[in-house]
DSSP file (Angstrom, degrees, kcal/mol; ACC not computed):
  #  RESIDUE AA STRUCTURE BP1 BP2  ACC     N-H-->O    O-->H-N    N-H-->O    O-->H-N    TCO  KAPPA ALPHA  PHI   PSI    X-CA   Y-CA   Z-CA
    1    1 A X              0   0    0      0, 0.0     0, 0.0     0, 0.0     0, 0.0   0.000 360.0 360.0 360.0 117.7  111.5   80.9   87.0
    2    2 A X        -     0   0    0    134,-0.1    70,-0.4   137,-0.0     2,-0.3  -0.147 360.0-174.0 -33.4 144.9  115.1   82.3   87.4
    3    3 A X        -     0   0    0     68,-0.2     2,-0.4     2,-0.0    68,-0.2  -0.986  12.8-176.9-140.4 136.6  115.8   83.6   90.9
    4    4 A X  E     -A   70   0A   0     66,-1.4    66,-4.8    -2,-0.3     2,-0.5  -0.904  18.6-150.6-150.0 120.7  119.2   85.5   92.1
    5    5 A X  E     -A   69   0A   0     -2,-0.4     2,-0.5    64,-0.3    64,-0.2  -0.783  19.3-158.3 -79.2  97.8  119.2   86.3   95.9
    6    6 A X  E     -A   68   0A   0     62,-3.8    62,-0.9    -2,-0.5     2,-0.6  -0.735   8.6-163.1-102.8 120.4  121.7   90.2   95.9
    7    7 A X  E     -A   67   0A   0     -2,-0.5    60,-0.2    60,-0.2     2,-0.1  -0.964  19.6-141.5-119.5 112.2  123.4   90.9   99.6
    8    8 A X        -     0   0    0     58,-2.0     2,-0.3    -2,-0.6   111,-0.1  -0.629  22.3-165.7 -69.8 136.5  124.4   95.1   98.9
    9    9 A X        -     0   0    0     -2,-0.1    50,-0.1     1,-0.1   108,-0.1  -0.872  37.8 -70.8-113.1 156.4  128.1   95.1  100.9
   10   10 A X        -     0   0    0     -2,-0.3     2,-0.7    48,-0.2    48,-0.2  -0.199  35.9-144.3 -47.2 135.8  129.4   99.0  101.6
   11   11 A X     >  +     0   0    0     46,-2.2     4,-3.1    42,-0.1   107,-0.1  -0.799  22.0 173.1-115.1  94.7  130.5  101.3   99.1
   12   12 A X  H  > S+     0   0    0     -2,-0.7     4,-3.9   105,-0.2     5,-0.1   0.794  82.2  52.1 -80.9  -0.2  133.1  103.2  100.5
   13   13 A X  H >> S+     0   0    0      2,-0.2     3,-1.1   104,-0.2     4,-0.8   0.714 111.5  47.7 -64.2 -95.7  133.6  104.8   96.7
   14   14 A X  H >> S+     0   0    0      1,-0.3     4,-3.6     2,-0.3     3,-1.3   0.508 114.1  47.3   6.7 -72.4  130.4  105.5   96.6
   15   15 A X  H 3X S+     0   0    0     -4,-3.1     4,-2.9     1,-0.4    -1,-0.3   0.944 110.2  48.0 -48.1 -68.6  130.7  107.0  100.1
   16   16 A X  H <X S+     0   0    0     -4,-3.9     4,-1.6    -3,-1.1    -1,-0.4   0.794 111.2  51.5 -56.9 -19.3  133.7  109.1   99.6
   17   17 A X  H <X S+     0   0    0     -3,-1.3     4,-1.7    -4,-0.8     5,-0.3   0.903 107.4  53.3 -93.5 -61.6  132.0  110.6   96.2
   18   18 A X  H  X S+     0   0    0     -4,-3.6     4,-1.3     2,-0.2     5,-0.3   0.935 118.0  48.7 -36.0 -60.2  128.0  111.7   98.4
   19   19 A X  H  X S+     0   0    0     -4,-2.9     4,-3.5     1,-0.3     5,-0.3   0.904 109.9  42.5 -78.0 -58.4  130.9  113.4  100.6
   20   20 A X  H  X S+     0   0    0     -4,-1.6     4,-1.2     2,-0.2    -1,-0.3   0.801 115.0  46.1   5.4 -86.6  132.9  115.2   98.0
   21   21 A X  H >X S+     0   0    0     -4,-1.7     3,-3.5     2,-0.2     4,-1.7   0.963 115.4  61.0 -43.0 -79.8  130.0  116.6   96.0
   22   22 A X  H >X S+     0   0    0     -4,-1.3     3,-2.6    -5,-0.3     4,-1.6   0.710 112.6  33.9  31.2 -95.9  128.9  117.4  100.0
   23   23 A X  H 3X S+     0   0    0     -4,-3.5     4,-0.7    -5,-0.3    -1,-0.3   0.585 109.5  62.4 -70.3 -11.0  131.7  119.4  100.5
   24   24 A X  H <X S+     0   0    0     -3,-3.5     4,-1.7    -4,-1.2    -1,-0.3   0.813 108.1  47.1 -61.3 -36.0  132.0  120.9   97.1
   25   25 A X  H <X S+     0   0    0     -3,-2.6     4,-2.1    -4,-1.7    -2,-0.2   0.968 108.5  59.8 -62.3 -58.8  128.5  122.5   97.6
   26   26 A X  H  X S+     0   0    0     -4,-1.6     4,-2.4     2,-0.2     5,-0.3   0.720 100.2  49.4 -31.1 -51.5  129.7  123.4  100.6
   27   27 A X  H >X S+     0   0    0     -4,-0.7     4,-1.6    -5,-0.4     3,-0.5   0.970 106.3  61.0 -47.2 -98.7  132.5  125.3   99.3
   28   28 A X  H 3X S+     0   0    0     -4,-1.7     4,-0.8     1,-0.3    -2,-0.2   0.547 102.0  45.9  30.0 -91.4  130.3  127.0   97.2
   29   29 A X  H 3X S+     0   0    0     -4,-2.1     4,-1.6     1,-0.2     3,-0.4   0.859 108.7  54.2 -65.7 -42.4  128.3  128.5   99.4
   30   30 A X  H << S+     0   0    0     -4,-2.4    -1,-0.2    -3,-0.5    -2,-0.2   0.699 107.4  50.7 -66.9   2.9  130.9  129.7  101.7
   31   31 A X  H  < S+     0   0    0     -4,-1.6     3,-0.3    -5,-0.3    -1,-0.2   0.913 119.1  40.9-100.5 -22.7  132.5  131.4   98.9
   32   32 A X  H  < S+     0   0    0     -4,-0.8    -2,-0.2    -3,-0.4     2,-0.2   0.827 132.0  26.5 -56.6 -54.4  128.7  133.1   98.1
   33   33 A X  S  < S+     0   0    0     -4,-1.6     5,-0.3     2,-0.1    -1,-0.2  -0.685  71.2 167.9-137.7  39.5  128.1  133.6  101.3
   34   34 A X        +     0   0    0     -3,-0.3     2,-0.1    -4,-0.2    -4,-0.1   0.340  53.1  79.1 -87.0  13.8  131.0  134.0  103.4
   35   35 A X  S >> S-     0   0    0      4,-0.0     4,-2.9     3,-0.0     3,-1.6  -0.110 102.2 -71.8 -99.2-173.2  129.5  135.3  106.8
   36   36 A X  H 3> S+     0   0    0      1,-0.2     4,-2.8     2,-0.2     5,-0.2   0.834 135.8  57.6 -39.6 -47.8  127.7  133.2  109.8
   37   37 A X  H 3> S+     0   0    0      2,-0.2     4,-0.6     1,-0.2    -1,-0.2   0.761 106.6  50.1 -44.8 -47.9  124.8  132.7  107.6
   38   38 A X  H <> S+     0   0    0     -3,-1.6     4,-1.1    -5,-0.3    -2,-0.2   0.892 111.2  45.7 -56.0 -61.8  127.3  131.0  105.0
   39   39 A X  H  X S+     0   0    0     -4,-2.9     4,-3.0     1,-0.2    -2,-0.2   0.860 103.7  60.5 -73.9 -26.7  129.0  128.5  107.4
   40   40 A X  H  X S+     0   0    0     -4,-2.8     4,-1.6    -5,-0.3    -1,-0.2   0.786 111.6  39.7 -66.2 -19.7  126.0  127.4  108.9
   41   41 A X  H  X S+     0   0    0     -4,-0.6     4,-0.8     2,-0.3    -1,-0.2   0.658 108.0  59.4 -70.8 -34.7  124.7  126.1  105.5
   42   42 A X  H >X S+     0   0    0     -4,-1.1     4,-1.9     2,-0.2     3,-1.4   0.976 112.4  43.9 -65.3 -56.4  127.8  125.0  104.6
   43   43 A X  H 3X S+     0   0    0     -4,-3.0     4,-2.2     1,-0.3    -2,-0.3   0.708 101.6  60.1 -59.6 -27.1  127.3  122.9  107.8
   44   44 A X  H 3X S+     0   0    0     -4,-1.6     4,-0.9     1,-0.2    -1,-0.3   0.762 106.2  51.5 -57.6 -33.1  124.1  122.0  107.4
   45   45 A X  H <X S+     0   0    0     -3,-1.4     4,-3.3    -4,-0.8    -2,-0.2   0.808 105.5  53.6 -77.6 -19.3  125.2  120.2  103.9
   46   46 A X  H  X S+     0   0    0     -4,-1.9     4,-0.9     1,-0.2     5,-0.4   0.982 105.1  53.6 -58.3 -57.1  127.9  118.4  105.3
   47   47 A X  H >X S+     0   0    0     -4,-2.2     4,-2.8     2,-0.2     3,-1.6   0.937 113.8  42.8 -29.8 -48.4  125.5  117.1  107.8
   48   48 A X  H 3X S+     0   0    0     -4,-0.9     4,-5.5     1,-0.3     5,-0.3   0.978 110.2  56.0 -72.4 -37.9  123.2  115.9  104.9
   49   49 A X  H 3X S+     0   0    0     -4,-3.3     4,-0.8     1,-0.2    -1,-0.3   0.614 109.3  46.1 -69.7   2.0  126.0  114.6  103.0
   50   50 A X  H <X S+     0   0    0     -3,-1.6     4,-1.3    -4,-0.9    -2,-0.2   0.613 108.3  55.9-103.1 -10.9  127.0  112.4  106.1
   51   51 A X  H  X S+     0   0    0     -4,-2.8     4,-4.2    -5,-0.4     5,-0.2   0.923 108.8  52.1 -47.1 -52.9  123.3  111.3  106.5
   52   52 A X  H  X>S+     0   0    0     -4,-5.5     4,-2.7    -5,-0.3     5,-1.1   0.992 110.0  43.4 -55.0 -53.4  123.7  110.1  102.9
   53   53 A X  I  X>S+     0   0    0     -4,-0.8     5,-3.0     1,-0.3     4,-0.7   0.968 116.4  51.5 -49.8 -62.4  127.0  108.1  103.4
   54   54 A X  I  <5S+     0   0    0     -4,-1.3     6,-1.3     1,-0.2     7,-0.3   0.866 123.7  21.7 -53.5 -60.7  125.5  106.7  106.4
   55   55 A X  I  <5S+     0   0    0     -4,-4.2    10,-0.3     4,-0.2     6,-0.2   0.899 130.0  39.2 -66.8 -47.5  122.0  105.5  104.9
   56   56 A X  I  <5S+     0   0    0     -4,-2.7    -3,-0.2    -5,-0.2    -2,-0.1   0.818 130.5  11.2 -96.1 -47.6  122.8  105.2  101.2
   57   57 A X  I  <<S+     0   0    0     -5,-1.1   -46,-2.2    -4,-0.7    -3,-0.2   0.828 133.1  39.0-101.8 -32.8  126.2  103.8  100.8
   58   58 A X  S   <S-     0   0    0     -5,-3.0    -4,-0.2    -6,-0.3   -48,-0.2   0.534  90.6-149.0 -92.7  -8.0  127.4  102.5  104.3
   59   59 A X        +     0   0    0     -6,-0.6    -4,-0.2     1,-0.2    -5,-0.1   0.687  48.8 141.1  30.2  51.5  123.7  101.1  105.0
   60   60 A X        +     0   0    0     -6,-1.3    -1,-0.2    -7,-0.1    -5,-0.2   0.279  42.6  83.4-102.3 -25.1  124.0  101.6  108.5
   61   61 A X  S >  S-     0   0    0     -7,-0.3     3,-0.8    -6,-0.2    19,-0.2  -0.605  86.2-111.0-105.4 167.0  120.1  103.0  109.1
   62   62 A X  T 3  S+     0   0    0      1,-0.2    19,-2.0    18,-0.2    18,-1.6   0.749 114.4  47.7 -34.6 -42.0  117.3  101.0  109.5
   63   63 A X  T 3  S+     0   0    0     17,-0.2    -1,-0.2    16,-0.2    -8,-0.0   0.543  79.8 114.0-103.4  17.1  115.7  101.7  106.3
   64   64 A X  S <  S-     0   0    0     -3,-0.8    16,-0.7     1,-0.1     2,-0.6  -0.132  74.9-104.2 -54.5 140.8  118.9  101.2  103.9
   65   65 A X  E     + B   0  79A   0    -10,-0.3    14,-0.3    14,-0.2     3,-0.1  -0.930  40.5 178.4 -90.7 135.1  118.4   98.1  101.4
   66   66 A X  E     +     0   0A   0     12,-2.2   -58,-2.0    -2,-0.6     2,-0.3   0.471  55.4   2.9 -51.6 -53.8  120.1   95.6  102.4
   67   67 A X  E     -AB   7  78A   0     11,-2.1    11,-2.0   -60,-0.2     2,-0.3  -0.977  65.4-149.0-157.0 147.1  119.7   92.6  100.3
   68   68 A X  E     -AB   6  77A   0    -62,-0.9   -62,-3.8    -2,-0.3     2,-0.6  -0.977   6.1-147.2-143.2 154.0  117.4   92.4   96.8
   69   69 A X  E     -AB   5  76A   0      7,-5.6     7,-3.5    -2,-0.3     2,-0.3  -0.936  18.7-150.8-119.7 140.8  115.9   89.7   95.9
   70   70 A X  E     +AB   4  75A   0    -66,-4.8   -66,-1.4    -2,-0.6     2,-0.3  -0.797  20.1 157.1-118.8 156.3  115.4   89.1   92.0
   71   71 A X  E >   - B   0  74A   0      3,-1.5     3,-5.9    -2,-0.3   -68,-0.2  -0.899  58.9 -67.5-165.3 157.1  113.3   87.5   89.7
   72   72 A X  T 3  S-     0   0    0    -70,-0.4    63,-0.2    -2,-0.3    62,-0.1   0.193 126.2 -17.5 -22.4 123.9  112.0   87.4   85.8
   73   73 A X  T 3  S+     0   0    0     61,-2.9     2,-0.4    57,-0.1    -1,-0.3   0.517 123.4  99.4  45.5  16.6  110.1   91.2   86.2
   74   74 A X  E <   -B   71   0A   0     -3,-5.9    -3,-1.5    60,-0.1     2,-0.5  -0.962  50.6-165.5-150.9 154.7  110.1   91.3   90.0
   75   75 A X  E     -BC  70  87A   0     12,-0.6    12,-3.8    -2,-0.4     2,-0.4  -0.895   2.7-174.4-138.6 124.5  112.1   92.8   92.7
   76   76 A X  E     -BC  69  86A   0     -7,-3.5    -7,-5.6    -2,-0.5     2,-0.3  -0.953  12.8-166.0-111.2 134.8  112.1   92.0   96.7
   77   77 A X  E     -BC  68  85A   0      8,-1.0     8,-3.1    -2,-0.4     2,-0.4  -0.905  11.5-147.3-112.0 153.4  114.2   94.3   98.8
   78   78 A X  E     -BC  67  84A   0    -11,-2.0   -12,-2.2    -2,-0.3   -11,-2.1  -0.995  18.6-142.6-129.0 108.8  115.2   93.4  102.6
   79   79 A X  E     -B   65   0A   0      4,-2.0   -14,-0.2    -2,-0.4   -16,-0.2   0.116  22.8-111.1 -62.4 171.0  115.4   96.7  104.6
   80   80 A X  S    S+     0   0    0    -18,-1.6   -18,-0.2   -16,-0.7   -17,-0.2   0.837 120.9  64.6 -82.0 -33.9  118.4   96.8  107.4
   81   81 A X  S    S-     0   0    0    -19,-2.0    -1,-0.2   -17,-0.3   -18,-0.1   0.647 127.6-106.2 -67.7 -21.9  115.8   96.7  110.0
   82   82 A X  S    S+     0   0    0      1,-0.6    -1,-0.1   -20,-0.2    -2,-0.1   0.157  77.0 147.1 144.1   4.2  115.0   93.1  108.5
   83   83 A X        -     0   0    0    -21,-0.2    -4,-2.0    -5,-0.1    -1,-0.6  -0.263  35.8-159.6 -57.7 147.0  111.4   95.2  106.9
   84   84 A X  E     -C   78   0A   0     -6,-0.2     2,-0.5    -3,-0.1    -6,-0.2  -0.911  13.9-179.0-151.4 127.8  111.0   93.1  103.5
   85   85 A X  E     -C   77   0A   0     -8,-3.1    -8,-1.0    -2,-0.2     2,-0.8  -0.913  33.6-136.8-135.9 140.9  109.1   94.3  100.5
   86   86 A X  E     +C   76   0A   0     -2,-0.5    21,-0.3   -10,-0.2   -10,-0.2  -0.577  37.6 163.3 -74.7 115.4  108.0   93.6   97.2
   87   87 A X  E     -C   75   0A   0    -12,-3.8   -12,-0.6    -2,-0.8     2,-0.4  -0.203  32.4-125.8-107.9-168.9  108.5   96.9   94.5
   88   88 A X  E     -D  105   0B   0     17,-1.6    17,-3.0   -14,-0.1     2,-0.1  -0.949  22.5-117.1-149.1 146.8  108.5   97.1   91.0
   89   89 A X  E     -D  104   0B   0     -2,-0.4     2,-0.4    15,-0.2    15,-0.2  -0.407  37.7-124.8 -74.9 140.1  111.5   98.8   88.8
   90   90 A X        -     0   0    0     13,-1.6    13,-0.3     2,-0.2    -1,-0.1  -0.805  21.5-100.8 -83.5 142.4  110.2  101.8   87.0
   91   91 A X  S    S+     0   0    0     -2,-0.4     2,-1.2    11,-0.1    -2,-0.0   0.792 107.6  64.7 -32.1 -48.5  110.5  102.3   83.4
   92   92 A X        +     0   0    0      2,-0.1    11,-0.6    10,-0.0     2,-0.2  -0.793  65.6 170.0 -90.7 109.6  113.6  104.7   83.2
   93   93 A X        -     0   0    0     -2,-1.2     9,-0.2     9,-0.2     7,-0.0  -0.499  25.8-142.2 -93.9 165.6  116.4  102.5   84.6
   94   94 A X        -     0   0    0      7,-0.3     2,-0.9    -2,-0.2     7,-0.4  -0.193  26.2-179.8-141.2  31.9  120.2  103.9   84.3
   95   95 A X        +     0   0    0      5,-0.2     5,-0.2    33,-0.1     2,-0.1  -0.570  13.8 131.0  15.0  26.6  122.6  101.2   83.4
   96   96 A X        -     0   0    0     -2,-0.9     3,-0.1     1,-0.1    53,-0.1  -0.398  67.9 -75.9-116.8-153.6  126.3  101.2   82.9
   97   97 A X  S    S+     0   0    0      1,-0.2     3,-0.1    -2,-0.1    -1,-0.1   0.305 120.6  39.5 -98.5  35.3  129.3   99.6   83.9
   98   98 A X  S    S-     0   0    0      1,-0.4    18,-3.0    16,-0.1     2,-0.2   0.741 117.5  -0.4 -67.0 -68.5  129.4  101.2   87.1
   99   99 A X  E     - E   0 115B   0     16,-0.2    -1,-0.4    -5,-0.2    16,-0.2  -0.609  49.9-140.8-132.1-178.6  126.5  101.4   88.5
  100  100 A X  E     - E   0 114B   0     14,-2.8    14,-1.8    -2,-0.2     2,-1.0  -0.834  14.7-167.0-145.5 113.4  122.9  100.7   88.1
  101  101 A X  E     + E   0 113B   0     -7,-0.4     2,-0.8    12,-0.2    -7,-0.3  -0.722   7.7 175.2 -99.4 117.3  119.8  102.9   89.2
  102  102 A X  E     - E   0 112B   0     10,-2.1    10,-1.6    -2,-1.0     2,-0.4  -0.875  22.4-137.3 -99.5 130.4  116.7  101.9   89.4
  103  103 A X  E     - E   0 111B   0     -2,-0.8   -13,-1.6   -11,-0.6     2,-0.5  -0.523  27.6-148.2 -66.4 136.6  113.5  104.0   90.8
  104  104 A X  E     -DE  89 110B   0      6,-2.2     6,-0.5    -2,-0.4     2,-0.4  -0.749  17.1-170.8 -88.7 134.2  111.6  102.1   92.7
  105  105 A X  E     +D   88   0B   0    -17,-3.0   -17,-1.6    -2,-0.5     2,-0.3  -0.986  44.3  65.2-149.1-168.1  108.1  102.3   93.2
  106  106 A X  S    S-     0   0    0     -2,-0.4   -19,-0.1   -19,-0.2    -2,-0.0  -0.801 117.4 -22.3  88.5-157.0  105.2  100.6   95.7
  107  107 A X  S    S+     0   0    0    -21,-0.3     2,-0.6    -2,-0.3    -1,-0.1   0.892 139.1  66.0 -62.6 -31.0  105.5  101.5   99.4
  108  108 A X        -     0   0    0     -3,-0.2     2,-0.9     2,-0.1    -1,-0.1  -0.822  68.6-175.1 -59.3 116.1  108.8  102.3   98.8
  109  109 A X        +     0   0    0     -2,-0.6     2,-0.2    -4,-0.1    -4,-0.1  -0.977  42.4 105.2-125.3 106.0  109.2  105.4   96.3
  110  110 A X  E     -E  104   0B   0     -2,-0.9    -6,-2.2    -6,-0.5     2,-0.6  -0.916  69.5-107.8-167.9 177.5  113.0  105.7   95.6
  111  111 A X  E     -E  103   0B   0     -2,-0.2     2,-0.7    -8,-0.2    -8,-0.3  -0.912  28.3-154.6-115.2 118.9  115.8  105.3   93.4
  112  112 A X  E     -E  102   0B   0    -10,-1.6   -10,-2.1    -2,-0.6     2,-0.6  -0.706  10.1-165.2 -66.0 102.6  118.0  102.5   94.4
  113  113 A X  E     -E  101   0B   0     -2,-0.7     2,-0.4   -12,-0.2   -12,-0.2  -0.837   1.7-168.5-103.6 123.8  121.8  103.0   93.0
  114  114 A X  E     -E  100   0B   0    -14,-1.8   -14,-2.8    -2,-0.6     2,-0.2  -0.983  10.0-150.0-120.3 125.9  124.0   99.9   93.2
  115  115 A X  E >   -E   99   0B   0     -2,-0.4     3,-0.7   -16,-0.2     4,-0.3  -0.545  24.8-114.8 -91.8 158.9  127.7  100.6   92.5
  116  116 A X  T 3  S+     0   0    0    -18,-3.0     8,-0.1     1,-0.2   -17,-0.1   0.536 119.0  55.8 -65.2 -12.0  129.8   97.9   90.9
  117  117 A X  T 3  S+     0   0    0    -19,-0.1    -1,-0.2     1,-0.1  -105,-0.2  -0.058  86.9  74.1-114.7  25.9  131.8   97.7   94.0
  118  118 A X  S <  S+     0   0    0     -3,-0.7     2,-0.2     2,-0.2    -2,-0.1   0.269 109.5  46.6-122.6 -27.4  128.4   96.9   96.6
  119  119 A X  S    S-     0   0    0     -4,-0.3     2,-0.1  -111,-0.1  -111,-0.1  -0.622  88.7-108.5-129.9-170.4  128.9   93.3   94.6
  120  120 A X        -     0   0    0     -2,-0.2    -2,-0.2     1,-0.1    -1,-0.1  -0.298  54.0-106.1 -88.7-175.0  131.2   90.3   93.3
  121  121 A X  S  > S+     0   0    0      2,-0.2     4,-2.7     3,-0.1     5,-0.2   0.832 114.0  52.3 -44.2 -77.6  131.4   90.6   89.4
  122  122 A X  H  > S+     0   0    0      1,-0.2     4,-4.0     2,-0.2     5,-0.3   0.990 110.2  50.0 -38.4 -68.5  129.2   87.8   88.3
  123  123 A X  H  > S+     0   0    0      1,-0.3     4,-2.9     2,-0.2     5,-0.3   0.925 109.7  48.7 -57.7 -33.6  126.3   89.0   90.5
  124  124 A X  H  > S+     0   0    0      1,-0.2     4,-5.8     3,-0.2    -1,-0.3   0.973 110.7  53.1 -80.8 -13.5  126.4   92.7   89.3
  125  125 A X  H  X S+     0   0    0     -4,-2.7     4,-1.3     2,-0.2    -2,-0.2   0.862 108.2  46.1 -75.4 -22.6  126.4   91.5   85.8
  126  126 A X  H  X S+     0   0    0     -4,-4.0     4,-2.6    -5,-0.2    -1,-0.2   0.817 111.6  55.7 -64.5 -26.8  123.6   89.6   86.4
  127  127 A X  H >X S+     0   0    0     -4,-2.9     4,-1.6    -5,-0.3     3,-0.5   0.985 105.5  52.9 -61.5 -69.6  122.2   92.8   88.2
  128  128 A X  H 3X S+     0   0    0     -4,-5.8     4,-3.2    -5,-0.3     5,-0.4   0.900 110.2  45.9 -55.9 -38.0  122.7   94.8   85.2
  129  129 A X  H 3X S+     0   0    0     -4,-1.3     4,-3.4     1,-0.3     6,-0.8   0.864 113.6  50.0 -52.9 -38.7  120.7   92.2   82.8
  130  130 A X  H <X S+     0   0    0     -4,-2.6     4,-0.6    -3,-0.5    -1,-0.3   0.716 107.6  49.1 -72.2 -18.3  118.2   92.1   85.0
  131  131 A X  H  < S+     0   0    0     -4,-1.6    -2,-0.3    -5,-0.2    -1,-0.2   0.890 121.4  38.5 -80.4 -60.7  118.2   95.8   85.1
  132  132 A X  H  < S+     0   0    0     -4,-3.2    -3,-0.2    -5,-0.3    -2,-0.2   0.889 132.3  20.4 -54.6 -45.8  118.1   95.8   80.9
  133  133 A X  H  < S-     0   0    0     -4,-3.4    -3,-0.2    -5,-0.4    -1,-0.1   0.703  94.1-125.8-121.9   3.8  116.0   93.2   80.0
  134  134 A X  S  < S+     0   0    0     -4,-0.6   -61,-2.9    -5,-0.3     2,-0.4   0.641  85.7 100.3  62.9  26.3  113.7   92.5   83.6
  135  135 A X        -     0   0    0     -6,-0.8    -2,-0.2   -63,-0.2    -1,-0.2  -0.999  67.7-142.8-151.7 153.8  115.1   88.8   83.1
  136  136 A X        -     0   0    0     -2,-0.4     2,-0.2    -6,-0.1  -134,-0.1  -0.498  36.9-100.5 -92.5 152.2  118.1   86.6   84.8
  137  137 A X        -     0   0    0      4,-0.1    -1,-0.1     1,-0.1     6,-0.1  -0.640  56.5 -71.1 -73.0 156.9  119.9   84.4   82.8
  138  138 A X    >   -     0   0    0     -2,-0.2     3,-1.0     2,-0.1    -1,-0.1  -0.084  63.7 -92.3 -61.2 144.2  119.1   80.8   83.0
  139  139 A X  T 3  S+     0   0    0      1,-0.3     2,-1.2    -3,-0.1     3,-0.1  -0.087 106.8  17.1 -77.2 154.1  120.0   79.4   86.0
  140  140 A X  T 3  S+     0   0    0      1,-0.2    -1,-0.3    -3,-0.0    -2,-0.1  -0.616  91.5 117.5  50.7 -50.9  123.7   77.9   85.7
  141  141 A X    <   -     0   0    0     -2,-1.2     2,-0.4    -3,-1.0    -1,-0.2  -0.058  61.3-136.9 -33.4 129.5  124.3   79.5   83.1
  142  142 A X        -     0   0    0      1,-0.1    -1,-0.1    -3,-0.1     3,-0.1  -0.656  17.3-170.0-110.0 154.6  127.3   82.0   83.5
  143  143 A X        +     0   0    0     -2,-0.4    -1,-0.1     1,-0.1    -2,-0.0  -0.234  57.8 108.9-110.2  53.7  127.6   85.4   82.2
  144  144 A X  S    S+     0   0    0      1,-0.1    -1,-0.1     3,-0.0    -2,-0.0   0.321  84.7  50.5 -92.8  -9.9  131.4   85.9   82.9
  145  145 A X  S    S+     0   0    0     -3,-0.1     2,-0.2     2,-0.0    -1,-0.1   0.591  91.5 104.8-119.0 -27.1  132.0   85.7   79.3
  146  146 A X        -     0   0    0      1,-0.1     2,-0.4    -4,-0.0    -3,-0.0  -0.450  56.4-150.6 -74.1 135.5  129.1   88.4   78.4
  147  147 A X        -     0   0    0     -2,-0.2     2,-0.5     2,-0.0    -1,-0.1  -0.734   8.5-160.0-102.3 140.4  130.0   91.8   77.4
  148  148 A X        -     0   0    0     -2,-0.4     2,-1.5   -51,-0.0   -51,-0.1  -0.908   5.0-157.7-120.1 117.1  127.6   94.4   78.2
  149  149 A X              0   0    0     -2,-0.5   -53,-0.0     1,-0.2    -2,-0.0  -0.719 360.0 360.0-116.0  96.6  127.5   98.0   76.3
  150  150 A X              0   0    0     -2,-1.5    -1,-0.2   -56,-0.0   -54,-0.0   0.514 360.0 360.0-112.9 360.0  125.7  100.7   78.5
């Protein structure tokens, strides 16, 4: 059985994009809303969108994945807090040659998003196969040479 051991590094794309949309919303609402009522909402999404950056792309909080661990149909995540659990991918997976989301489900219920820029090359293209077909390629083998159309 294939095995591929994934350490998530920060995505500050990723990061700047949660804060953006953030602050678009934000916008938004003050322009809706343009009294006391307005800004404090406004502020209150910024806040959420710097929660996000902070947990979801910079994987700063305790419960942030860390590291995922793969193999033919089964998936280990390693919390930041050093928590390690075994999930399963849900059927609707999201694929392309960005990103990849998976929902999660077990004791964790979420959807995990891995940006192309969270990994080397090799490894997210193995991430996306494994994401497509629930199986690595065989072990040596490289997929440097495979083109992948999501």
């Amino acid at each position: 059985m294939s095995r591929l051991d994934l350490e998530l590094a920060p995505s500050p794309r990723l990061a700047g994009m949660i804060l953006a949309l953030h602050a678009a919303a934000a916008a938004s609402l003050l322009a809706v809303l343009p009294d006391a009522r307005g800004g404090l909402l406004a502020a209150a999404l910024l806040a959420l969108g710097l929660a996000a950056v902070w947990s979801r792309a910079l994987h700063r909080s305790a419960g942030a994945i860390r590291r995922l661990e793969l193999a033919d149909g089964e998936l280990g995540v390693t919390l930041t807090s050093g928590a390690r659990f075994a999930l399963r991918p849900g059927e609707r997976r999201y694929v392309s040659r960005w990103m990849v989301a998976l929902p999660l489900t077990g004791p964790l219920r979420r959807t995990l998003l891995v940006t192309d820029d969270m990994l080397d090359a090799d490894s997210f293209r193995r991430l996306r196969i494994w994401a497509l077909w629930g199986k690595l390629p065989p072990a040596g083998q490289s997929v440097a040479g495979a083109r992948l159309r999501a």
